[in-house]
C-alpha positions as a LaTeX table, in Angstrom:
\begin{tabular}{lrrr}
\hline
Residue & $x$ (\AA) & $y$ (\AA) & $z$ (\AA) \\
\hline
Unk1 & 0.00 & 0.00 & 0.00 \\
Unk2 & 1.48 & 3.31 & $-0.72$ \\
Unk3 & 1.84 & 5.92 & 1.54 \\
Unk4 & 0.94 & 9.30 & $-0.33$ \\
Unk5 & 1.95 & 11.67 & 2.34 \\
Unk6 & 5.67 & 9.82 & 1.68 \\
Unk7 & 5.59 & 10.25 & $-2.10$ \\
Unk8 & 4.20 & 13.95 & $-1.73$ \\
Unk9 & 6.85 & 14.86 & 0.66 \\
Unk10 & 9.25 & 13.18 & $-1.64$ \\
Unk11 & 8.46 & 14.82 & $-4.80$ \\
Unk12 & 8.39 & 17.97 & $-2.99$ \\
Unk13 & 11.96 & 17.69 & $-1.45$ \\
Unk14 & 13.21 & 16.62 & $-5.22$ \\
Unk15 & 11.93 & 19.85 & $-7.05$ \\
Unk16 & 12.04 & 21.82 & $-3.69$ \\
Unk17 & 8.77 & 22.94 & $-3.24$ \\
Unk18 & 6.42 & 22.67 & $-0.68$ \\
Unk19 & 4.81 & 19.55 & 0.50 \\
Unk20 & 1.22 & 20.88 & 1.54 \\
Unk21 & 0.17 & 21.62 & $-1.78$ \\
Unk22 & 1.86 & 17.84 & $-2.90$ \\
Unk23 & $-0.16$ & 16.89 & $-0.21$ \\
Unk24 & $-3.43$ & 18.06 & $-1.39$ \\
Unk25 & $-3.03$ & 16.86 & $-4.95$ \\
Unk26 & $-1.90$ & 13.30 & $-3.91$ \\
Unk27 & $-5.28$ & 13.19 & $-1.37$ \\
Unk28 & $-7.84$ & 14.80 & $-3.41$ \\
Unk29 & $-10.73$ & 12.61 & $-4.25$ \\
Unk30 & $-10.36$ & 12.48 & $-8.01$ \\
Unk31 & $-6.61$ & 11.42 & $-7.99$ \\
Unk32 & $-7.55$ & 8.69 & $-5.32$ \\
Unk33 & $-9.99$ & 7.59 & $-7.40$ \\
Unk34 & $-7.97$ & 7.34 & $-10.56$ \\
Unk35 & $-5.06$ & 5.12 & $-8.28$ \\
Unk36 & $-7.40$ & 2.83 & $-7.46$ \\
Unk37 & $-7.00$ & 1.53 & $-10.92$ \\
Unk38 & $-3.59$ & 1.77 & $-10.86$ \\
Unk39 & $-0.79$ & $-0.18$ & $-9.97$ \\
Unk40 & 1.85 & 1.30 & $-6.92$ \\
Unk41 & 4.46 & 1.71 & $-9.34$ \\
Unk42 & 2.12 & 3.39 & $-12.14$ \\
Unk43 & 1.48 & 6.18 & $-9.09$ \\
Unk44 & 4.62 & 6.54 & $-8.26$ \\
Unk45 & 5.99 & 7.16 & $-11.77$ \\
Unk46 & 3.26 & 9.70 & $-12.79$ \\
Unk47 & 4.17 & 11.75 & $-9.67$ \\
Unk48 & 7.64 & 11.80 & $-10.44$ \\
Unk49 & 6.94 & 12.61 & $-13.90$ \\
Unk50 & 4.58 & 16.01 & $-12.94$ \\
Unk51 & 7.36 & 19.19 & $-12.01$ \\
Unk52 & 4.41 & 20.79 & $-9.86$ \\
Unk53 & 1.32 & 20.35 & $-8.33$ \\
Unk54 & $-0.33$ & 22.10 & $-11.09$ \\
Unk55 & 1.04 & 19.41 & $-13.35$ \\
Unk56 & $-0.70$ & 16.76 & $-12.02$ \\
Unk57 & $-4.06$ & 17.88 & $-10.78$ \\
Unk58 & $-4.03$ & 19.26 & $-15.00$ \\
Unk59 & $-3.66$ & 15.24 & $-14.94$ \\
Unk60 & $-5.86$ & 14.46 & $-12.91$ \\
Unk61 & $-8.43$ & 16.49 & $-14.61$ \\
Unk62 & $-7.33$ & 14.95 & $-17.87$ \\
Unk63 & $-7.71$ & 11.45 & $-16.98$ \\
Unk64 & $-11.25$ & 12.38 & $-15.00$ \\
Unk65 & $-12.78$ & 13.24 & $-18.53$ \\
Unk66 & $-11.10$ & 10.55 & $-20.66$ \\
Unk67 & $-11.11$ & 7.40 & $-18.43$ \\
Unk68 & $-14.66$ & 5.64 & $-18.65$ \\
Unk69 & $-15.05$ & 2.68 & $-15.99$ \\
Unk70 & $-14.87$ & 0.30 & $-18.70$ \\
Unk71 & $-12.33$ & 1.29 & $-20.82$ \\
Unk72 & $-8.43$ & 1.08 & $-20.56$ \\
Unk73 & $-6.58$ & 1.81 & $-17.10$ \\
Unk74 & $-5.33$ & 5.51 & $-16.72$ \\
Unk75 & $-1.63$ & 4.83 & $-16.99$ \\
Unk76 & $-2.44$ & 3.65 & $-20.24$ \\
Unk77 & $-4.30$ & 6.42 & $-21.23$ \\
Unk78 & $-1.53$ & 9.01 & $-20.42$ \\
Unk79 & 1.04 & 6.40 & $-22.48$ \\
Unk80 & $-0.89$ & 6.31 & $-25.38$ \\
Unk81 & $-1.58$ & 9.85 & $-25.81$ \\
Unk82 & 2.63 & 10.63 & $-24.77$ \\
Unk83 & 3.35 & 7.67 & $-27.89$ \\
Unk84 & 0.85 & 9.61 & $-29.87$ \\
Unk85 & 3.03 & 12.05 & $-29.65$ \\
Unk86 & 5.88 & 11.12 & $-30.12$ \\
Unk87 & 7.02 & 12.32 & $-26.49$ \\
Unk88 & 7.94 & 11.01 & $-23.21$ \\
Unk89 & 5.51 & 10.88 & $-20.68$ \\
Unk90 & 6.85 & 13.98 & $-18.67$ \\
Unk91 & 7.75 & 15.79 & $-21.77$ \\
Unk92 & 3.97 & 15.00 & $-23.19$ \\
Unk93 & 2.60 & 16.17 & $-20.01$ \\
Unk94 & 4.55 & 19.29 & $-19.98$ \\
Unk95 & 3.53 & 20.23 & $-23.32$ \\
Unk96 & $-0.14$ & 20.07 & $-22.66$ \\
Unk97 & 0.13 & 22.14 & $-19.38$ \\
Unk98 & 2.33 & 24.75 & $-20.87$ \\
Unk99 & $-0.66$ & 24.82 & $-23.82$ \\
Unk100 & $-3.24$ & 25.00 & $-21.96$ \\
Unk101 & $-4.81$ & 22.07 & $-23.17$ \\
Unk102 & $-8.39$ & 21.14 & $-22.22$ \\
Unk103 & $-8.93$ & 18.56 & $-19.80$ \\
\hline
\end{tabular}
């Protein structure tokens, strides 16, 4: 079982920010929701791949909108549309929060 608090205070010591707002993210109801269908190590890499909390709430958002209960897992989602691309991961989710892209 992972322990979010850890990986928020984590991420925030790497990129030297503060850990409330980490905190926040990593507890707020639609990101708990979305882990639920993800594996420990899946959560752990999208964290470390988001270089603020605005990153991955954006993500958050995004996978809220494009993830239906019966179709593919949410790490998937976010691989597919970074291969789509033609991107990593954390470059494709950059990208799309520097844009402005709709969720």
């Amino acid at each position: 079982m992972l322990d979010f608090d850890h990986l928020a205070d984590q991420r925030a010591k790497t990129l030297q920010q503060e850990p409330e707002g980490w905190r926040k993210a990593v507890w707020n109801s639609t990101f708990q929701k979305l882990t639920q269908s993800m594996s420990d190590g899946e959560v752990e890499v999208l964290i470390s791949h988001c270089p603020s909390v605005g990153h991955l709430e954006w993500v958050a958002a995004f996978l809220e909108k494009n993830v239906r209960e019966s179709g593919p897992a949410p790490f998937s989602v976010l691989t597919a549309e970074a291969a789509k691309s033609g991107v990593s991961l954390e470059e494709w989710i950059r990208t799309c929060f520097a844009s402005g892209l709709k969720t």
